[in-house]
C-alpha positions in Angstrom: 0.0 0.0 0.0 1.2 3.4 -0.1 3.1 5.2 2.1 5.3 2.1 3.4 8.9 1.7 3.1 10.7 0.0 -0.7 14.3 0.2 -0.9 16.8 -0.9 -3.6 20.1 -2.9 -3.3 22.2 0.5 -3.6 20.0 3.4 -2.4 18.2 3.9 1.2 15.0 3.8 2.3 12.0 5.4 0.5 8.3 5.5 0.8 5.7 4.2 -1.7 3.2 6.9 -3.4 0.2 5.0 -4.5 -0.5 1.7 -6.0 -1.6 2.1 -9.5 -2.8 0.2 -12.6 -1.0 1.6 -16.0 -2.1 -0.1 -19.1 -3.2 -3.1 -16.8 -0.1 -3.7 -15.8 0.5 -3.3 -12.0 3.1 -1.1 -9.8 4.0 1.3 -7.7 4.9 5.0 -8.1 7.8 6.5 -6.2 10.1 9.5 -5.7 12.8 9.1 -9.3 15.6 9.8 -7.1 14.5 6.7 -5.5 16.5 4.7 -8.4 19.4 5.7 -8.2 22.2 7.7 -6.5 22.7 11.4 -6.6 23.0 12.5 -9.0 19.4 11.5 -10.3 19.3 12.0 -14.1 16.1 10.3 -14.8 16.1 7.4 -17.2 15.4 3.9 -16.7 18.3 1.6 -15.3 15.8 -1.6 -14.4 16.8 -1.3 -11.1 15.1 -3.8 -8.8 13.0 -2.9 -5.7 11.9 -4.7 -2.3 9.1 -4.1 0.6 10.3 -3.4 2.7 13.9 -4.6 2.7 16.4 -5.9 -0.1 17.6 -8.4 2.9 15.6 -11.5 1.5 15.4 -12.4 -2.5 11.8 -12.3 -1.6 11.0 -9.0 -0.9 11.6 -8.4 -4.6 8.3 -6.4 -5.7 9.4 -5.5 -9.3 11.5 -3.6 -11.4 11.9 0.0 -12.5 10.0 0.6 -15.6 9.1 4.4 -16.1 11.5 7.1 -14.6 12.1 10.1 -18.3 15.4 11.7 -18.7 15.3 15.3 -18.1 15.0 17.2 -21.7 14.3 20.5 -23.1 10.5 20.4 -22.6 8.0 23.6 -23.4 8.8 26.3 -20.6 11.8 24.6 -19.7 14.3 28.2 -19.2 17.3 28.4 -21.6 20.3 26.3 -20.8 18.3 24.0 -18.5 16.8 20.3 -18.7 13.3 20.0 -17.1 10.6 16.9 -15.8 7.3 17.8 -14.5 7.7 15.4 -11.6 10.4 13.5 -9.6 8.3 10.1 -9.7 9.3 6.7 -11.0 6.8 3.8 -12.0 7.9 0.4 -10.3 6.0 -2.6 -12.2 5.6 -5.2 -10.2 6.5 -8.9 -10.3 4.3 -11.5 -11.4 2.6 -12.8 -8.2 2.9 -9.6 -6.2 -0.2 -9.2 -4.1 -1.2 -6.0 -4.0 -4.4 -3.4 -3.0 -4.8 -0.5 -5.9 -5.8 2.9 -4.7 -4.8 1.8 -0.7 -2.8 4.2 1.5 -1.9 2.9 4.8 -3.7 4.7 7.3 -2.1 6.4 10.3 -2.8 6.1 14.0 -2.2 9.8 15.0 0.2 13.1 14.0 3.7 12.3 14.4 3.2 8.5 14.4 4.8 5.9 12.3 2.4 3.4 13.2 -0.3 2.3 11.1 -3.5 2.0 12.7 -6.1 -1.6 12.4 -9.0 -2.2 10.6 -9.5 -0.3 7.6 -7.3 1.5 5.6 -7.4 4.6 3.3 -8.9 4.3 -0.3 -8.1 7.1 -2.8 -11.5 8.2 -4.0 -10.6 11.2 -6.1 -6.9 12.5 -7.4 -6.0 16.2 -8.2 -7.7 19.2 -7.9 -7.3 22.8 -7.2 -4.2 23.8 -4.4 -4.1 27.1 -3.0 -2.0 29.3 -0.3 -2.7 28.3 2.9 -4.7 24.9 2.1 -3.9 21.9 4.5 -2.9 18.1 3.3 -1.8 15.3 4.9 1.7 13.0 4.4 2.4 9.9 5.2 6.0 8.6 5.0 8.1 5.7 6.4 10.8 8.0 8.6 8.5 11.0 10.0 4.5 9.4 10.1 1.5 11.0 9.7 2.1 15.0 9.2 0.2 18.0 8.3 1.1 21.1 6.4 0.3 24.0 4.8 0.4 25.0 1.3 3.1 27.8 0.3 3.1 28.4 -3.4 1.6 26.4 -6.5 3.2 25.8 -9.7 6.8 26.6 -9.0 10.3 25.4 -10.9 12.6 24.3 -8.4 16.4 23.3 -9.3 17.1 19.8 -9.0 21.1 21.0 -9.2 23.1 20.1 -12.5 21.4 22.3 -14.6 18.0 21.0 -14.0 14.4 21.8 -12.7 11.1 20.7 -11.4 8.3 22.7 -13.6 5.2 23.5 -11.9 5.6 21.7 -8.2 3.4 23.0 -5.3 5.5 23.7 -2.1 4.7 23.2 1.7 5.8 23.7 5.2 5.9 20.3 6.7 8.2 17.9 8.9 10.0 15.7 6.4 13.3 13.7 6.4 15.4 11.3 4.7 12.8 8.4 3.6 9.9 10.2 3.4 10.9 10.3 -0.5 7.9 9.2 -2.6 5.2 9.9 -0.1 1.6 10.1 -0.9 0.3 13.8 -0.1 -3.8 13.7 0.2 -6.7 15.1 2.5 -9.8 13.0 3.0 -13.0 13.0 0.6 -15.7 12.6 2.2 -15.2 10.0 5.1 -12.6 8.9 7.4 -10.9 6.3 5.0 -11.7 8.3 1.8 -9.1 10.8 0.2 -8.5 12.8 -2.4 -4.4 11.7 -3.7 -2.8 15.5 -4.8 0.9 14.3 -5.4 4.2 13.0 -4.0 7.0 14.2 -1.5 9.9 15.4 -3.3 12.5 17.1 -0.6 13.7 19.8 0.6 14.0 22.8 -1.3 16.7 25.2 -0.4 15.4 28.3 -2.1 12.1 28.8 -0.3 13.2 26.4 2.8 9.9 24.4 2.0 9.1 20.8 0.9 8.5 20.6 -2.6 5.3 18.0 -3.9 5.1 16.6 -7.4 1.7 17.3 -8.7 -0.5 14.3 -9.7 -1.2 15.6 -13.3 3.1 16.5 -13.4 3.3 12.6 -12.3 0.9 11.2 -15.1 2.9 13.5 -17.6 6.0 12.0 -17.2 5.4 8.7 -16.5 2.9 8.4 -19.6 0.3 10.8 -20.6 -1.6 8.1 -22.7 -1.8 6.0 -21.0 -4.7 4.1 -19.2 -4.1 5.1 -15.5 -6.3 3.3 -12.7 -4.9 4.7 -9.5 -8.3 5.3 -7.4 -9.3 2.1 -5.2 -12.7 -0.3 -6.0 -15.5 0.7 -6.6 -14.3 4.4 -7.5 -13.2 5.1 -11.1 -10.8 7.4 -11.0 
């Protein structure tokens, strides 16, 4: 489900995003930097992942499948390489069991713990963001946090020449591991949410955490294709 901990052979600890369908095949989508070590370029190396440890041949979920390099795309600034998101589509194994549209639900602010009986179903992605609005994280080093919205549709550097287009930042507790973590607020109910993005990192400019819009997300990791990311029965 999303928001646990996947880790690689050669990079640390991240969280999961969401659990999605693309094309009917089945994965995960986490932070891109997630794949590989800093410098992250973007581009697809194949490497493996495990939940939640590489310690056991096992825990192998699947394989990198979708992570762009960064290129000159429309409103990228001169002498820079731009992606609309830092996300990465895992494709699972055959035989992974999994719950599309699932985030693991929290048992309170500032816990790590994920609380019994049911669990949170993404009911709706996207949506409007504006100064001052609240969502909710949940990652595998900090728990269950709330923040508030700074500024929508910023470029951030990424370092090496390269930026972030249009990412929404927030003030909110975040540290190393909380890569890849679903950002959401609930829909409706206290399992339902609405799924707005992914944690990125710290941003050094504004001193806020940057998130990776969910419409940035489905433009880099494929556009056209069929995306089912919103749990049974909703249709998302």
């Amino acid at each position: 489900m999303g928001a646990y901990q996947t880790k690689t052979a050669s990079f640390g600890a991240c969280s999961i995003g969401f659990v999605t369908e693309r094309d009917s095949k089945a994965g995960v989508v986490t932070a891109g930097h997630c794949t590989e070590a800093d410098p992250w370029d973007g581009g697809v190396t194949n490497v493996a992942f495990y939940q939640p440890t590489n310690a056991n041949p096992d825990h192998k979920i699947g394989n990198e499948k979708i992570d762009p390099l960064f290129s000159a795309l429309l409103h990228c600034p001169a002498g820079k390489t731009c992606r609309r998101s830092d996300a990465a589509f895992i494709e699972f194994d055959s035989g992974v069991s999994y719950q599309r549209g699932y985030i693991a639900k929290p048992d309170a602010i500032g816990s790590i713990e994920v609380a019994s009986g049911d669990q949170l179903k993404v009911k709706h992605e996207g949506g409007r963001l504006s100064v001052g609005h609240t969502l909710y994280r949940f990652g595998r080093t900090t728990g269950y946090r709330s923040g508030t919205i700074d500024d929508t549709c910023e470029n951030t550097n990424e370092g090496n020449n390269r930026m972030l287009l249009c990412q929404h930042l927030i003030t909110i507790v975040s540290g190393s591991g909380d890569s890849g973590a679903p950002y959401y607020k609930l829909a409706g109910s206290n399992t339902d949410v609405r799924l707005y993005g992914t944690h990125v990192g710290y941003d050094p400019n504004s001193g806020s955490r940057v998130i990776s819009p969910i419409s940035g997300i489905y433009k880099d990791l494929g556009q056209s294709s069929n995306w089912r990311s919103c749990a049974s029965p909703y249709t998302c």
